[in-house]
C-alpha positions in Angstrom: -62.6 -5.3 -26.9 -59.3 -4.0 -25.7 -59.7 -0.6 -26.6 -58.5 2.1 -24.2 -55.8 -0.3 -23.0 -52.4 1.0 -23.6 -49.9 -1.6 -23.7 -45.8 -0.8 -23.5 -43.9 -3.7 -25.2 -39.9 -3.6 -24.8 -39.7 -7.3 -25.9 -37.6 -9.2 -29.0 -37.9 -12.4 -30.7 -41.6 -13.8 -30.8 -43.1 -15.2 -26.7 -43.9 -11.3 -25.9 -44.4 -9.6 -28.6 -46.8 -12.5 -30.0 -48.7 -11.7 -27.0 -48.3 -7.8 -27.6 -49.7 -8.5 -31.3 -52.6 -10.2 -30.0 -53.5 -7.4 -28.0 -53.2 -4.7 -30.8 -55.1 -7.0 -33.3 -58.1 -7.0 -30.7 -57.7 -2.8 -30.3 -55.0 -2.6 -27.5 -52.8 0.8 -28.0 -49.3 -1.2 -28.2 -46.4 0.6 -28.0 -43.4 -1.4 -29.6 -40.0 0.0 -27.7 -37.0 -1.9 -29.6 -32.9 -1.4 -28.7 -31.6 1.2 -31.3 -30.5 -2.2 -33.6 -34.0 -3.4 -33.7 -35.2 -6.7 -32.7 -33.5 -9.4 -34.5 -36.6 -11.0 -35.8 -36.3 -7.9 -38.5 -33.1 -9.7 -40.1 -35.2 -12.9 -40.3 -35.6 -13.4 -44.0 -32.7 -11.0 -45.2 -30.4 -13.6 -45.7 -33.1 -14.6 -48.6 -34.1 -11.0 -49.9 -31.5 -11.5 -53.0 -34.2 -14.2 -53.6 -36.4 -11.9 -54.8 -39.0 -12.2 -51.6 -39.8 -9.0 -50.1 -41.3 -8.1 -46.7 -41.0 -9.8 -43.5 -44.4 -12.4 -42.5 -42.5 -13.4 -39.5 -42.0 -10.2 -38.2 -44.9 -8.8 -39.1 -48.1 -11.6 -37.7 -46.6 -10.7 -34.4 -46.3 -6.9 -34.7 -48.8 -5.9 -36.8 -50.7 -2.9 -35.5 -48.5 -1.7 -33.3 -46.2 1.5 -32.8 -43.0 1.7 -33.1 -40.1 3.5 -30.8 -36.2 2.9 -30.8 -34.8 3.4 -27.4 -31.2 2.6 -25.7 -32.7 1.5 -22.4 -28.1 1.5 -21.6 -28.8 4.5 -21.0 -30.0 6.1 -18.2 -31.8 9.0 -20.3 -33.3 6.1 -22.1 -34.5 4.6 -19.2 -35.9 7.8 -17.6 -38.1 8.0 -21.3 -39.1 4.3 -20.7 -40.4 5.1 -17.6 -42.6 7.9 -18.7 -44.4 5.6 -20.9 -44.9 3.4 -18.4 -46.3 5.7 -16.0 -49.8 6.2 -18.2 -49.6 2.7 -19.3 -51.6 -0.6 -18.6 -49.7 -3.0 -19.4 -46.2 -3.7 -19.0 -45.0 -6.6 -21.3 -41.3 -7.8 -21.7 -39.1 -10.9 -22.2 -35.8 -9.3 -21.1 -33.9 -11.5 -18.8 -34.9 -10.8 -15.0 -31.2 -9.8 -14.1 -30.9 -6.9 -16.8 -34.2 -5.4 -15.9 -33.0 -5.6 -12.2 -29.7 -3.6 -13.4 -32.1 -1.3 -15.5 -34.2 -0.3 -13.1 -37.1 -2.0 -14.9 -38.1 -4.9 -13.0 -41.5 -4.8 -11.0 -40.7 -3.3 -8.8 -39.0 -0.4 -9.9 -42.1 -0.4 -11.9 -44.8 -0.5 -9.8 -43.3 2.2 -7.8 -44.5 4.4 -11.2 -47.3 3.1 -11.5 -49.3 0.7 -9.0 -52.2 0.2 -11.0 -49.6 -1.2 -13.8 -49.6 -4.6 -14.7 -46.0 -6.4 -15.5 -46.4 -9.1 -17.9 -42.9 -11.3 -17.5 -42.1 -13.5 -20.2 -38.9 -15.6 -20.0 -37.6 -19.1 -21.0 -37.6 -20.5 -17.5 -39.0 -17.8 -14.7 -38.1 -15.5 -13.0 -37.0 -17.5 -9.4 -35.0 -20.5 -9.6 -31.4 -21.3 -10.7 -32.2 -20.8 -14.2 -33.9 -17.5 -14.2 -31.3 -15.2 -15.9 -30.7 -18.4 -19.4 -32.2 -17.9 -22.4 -34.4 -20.0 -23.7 -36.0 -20.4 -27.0 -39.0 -22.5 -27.5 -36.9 -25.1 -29.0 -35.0 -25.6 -25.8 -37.4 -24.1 -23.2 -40.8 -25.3 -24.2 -40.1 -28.4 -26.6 -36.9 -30.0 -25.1 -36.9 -29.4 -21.3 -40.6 -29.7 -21.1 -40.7 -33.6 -21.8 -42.9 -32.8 -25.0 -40.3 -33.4 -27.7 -39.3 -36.5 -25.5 -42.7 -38.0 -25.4 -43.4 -36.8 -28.9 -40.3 -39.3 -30.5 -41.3 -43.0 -30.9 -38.8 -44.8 -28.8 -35.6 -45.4 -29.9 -35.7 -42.6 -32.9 -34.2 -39.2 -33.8 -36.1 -36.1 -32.2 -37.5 -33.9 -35.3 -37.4 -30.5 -34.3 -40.1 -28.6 -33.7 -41.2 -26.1 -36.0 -40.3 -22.6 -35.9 -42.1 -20.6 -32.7 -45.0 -23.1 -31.8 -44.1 -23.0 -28.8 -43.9 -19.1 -28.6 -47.1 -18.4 -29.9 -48.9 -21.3 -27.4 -46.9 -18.9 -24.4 -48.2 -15.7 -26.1 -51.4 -16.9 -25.9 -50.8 -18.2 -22.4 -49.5 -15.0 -21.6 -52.5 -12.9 -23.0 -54.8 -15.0 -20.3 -52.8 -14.0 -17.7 -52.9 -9.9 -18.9 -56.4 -10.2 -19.1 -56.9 -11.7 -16.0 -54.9 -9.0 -14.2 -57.2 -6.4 -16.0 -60.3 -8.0 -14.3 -58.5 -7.9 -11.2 -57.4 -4.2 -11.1 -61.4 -3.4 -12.1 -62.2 -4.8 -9.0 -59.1 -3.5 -6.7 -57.4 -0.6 -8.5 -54.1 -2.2 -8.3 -51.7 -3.8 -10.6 -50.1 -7.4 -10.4 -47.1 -9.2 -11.7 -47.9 -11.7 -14.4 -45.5 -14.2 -15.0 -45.3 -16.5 -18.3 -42.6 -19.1 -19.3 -41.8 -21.2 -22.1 -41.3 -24.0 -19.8 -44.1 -24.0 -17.9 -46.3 -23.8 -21.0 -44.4 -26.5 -22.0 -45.4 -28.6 -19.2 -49.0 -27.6 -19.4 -49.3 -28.0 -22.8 -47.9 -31.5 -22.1 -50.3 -31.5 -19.2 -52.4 -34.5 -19.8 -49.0 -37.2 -19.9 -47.7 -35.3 -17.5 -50.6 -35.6 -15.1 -50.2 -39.2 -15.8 -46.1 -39.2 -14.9 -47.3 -37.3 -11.7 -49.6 -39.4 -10.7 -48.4 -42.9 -11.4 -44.6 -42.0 -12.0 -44.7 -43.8 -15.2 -45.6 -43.2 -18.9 -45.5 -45.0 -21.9 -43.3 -43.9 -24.5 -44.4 -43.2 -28.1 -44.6 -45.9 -30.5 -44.0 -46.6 -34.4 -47.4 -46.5 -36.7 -47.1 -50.3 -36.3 -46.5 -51.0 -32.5 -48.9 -48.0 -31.5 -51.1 -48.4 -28.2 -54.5 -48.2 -30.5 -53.2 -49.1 -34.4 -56.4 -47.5 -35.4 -55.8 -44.2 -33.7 -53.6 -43.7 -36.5 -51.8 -42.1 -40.0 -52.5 -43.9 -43.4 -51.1 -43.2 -46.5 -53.8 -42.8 -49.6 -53.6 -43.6 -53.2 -52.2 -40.1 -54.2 -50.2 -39.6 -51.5 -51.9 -38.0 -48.7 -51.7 -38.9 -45.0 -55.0 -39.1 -43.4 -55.0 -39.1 -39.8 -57.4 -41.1 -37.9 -58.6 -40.7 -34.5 -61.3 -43.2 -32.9 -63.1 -42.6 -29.9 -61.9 -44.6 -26.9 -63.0 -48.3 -26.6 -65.0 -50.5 -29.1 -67.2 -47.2 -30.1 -65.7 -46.5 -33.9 -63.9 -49.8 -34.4 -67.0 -51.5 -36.6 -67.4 -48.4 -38.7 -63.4 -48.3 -39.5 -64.0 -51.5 -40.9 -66.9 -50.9 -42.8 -65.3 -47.8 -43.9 -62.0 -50.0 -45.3 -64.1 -52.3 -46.9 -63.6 -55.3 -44.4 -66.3 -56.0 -42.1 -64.8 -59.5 -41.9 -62.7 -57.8 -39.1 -65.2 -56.8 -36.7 -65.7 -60.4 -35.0 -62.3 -61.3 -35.8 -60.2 -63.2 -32.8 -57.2 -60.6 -33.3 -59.1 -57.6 -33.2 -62.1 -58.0 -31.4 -61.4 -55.8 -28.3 -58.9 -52.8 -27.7 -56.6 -55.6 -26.1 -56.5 -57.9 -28.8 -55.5 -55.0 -31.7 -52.8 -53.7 -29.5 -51.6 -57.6 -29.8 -51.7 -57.7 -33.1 -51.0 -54.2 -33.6 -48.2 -54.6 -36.8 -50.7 -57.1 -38.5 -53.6 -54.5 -38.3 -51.9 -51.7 -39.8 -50.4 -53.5 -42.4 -54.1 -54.5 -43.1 -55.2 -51.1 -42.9 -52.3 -49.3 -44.8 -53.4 -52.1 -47.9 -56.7 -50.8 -48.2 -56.2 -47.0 -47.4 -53.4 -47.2 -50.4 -56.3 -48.3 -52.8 -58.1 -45.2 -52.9 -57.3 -41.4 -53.7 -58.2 -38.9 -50.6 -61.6 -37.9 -51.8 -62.8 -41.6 -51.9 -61.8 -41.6 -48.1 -63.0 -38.2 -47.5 -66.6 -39.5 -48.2 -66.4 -43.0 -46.6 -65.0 -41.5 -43.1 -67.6 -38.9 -42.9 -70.3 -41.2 -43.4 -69.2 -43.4 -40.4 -68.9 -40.3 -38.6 -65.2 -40.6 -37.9 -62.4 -38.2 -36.4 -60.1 -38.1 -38.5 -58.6 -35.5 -40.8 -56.0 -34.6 -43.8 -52.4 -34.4 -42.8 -52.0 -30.9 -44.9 -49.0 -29.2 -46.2 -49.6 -25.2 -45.5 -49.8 -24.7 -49.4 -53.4 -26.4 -48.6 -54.3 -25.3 -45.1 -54.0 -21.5 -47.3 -56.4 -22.5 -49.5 -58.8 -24.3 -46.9 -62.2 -23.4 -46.9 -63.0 -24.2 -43.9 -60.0 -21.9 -42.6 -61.5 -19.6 -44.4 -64.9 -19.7 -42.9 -63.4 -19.6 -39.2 -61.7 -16.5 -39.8 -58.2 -17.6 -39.9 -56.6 -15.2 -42.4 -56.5 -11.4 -42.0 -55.3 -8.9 -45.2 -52.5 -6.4 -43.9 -52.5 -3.0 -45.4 -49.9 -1.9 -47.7 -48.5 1.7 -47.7 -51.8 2.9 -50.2 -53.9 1.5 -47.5 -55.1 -1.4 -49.4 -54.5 -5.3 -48.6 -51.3 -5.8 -49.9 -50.8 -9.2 -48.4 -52.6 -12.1 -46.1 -51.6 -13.2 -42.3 -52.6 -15.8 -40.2 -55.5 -13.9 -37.6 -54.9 -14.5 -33.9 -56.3 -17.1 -32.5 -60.4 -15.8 -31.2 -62.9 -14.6 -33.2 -65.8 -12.2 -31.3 -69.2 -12.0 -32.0 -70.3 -8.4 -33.8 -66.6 -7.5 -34.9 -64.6 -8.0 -37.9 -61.2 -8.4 -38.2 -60.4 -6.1 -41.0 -57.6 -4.9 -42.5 -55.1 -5.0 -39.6 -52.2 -2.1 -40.3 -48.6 -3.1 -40.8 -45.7 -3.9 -38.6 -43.9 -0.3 -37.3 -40.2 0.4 -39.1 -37.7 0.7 -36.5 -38.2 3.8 -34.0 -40.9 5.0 -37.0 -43.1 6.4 -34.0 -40.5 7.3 -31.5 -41.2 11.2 -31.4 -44.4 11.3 -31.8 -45.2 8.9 -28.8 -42.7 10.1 -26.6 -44.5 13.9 -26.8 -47.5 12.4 -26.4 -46.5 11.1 -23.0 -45.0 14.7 -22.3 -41.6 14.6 -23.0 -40.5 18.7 -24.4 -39.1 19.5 -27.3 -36.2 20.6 -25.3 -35.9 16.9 -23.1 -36.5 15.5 -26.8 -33.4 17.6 -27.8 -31.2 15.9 -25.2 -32.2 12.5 -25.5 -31.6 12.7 -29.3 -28.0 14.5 -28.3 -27.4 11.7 -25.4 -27.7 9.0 -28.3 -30.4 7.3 -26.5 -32.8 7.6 -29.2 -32.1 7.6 -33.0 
């Protein structure tokens, strides 16, 4: 789908280039322009390489695909070669803080003044205006923390669990994808290019967006409860014979609550006083669970497997990734691609971005770019001489 579109990528960590990778898996040219020390993400796992596990899956789901250069953008000879790559390119994507691009000579502007058709995807922890512009902000921090989700996400009066690594980066390198593409439809229409601006934050607050809206709007919000003082006790997590955590997820109001209890094995409940409505069970909320964590407790997860999906409930297994691999149904939606290894065959599986297209297989995607493994090659291609590639290499600006 993206084919033709030429994207330059002088982004680390995971925000950006996760959108970058995204690109490249659906046939973007992405050009991967790291500091002469690589992005740090490439040291990821080396602290576990005696270990015996080789390779880099964290590195590579988000740069898969792509080309690599190693440029010292300190310089200003590095900065000059940036700037010829930007001037036949697309796309623009970066997550350096707003104030060094400024310094650089790389920000939008400066940019745009290459290239006006170019469109300058901004990814940062907190956006580009404001007090805050220029701190950095991991997903942690930017999108878990400051959001409100991690906040609402911790039953009151509990510890915050962290969120797991880059959630929140790859829910912004999605967001920020929408916005690239959005641009492109744009400049099809007008010939010029736009700013696009992404942050951690403000994905956090959209991904938050329906309690938010609520907080907005009637500048209140319940916290989040315990299993056995929740809002709706049904709307759930029970614990199974052979320890598996179902999760359970009625339909609002009285719609699913006759078929949980036919599905528990107690349609004695249905008419009962202390659960009869959606009022009544948040009463008796701690009484109904314990009910319901008895009888779920009776049975392995394949006895419940077939009882919920004959009531037609939501609900699902609580999997450990060790399953979610081995999931059929993840399977069938596409969810895995094979990465080649250096003979060209799979050599490994990655999770698949996120949108599968009618008419078009994923295939073998190729692997992540070794540091500055592409950097001659791509330059010339954009023009530079064999004598300019002489003095950069002499000026120290490139490997």
């Amino acid at each position: 789908m993206l084919k033709g579109i030429r994207v330059i990528e002088m982004a680390t960590y995971i925000a950006a280039p996760g959108a970058g990778g995204i690109m490249a898996d659906w046939g973007a040219d992405v050009v991967k322009v790291e500091p002469l020390h690589g992005c740090p993400m490439r040291q990821f796992l080396s602290n576990i390489a005696a270990e015996g596990l080789a390779g880099n899956p964290v590195f590579t789901i988000d740069n898969r695909g792509k080309k690599g250069v190693a440029l010292d953008t300190g310089k200003p000879e590095g900065v000059a070669a940036l700037k010829k790559l930007v001037a036949g390119a697309d796309v623009f994507l970066t997550n350096v803080r707003p104030g060094g691009l400024e310094r650089a000579g790389l920000d939008y502007e400066s940019l745009k003044a290459v290239n006006p058709k170019l469109i300058y995807a901004s990814v940062t922890g907190y956006g580009l205006t404001g007090p805050d512009r220029d701190k950095p902000g991991f997903d942690v921090a930017a999108f878990y923390a400051r959001s409100g989700i991690g906040r609402m996400a911790t039953p009151k009066g509990q510890e915050p669990a962290p969120l797991r690594m880059a959630n929140g980066d790859h829910t912004t390198a999605m967001a920020t994808v929408s916005g690239i593409l959005a641009a492109i439809i744009e400049r099809a229409r007008t010939g010029k290019g736009r700013l696009v601006e992404a942050s951690l934050l403000r994905t956090g607050i959209y991904a938050g967006g329906s309690d938010m809206s609520i907080q907005l709007m009637y500048g209140k919000l319940a916290s989040s409860k315990t299993r056995h003082e929740a809002i709706n006790p049904i709307s759930n997590f029970f614990l199974t014979k052979d320890d598996h955590w179902i999760a359970l997820v009625p339909r609002q109001g009285q719609k699913d609550w006759a078929g949980v209890c036919r599905v528990v094995g107690h349609p004695d409940l249905i008419e009962d006083e202390r659960f009869v409505s959606p009022k009544a069970r948040r009463t008796h909320a701690a009484a109904l669970v314990d009910i319901l964590d008895a009888a779920f407790r009776e049975h392995d997860l394949d006895y419940w497997r077939e009882r919920l999906d004959a009531e037609d409930q939501i609900w699902s297994p609580m999997q450990h990734p060790s399953e979610v691999v081995a999931d059929a149904q993840a399977e069938a939606a596409g969810a895995f691609v094979d990465i080649a290894g250096p003979d060209g065959k799979p050599a490994f599986r990655s999770p698949a971005s996120p949108i599968r297209f009618s008419d078009v297989e994923d295939g073998i995607k190729q692997p992540a770019p070794e540091l500055g493994e592409h950097t001659e090659d791509v330059l010339k291609a954009a023009g530079i001489t064999d004598e300019e590639w002489a003095a950069l290499k002499a000026s120290g600006a490139v490997a």
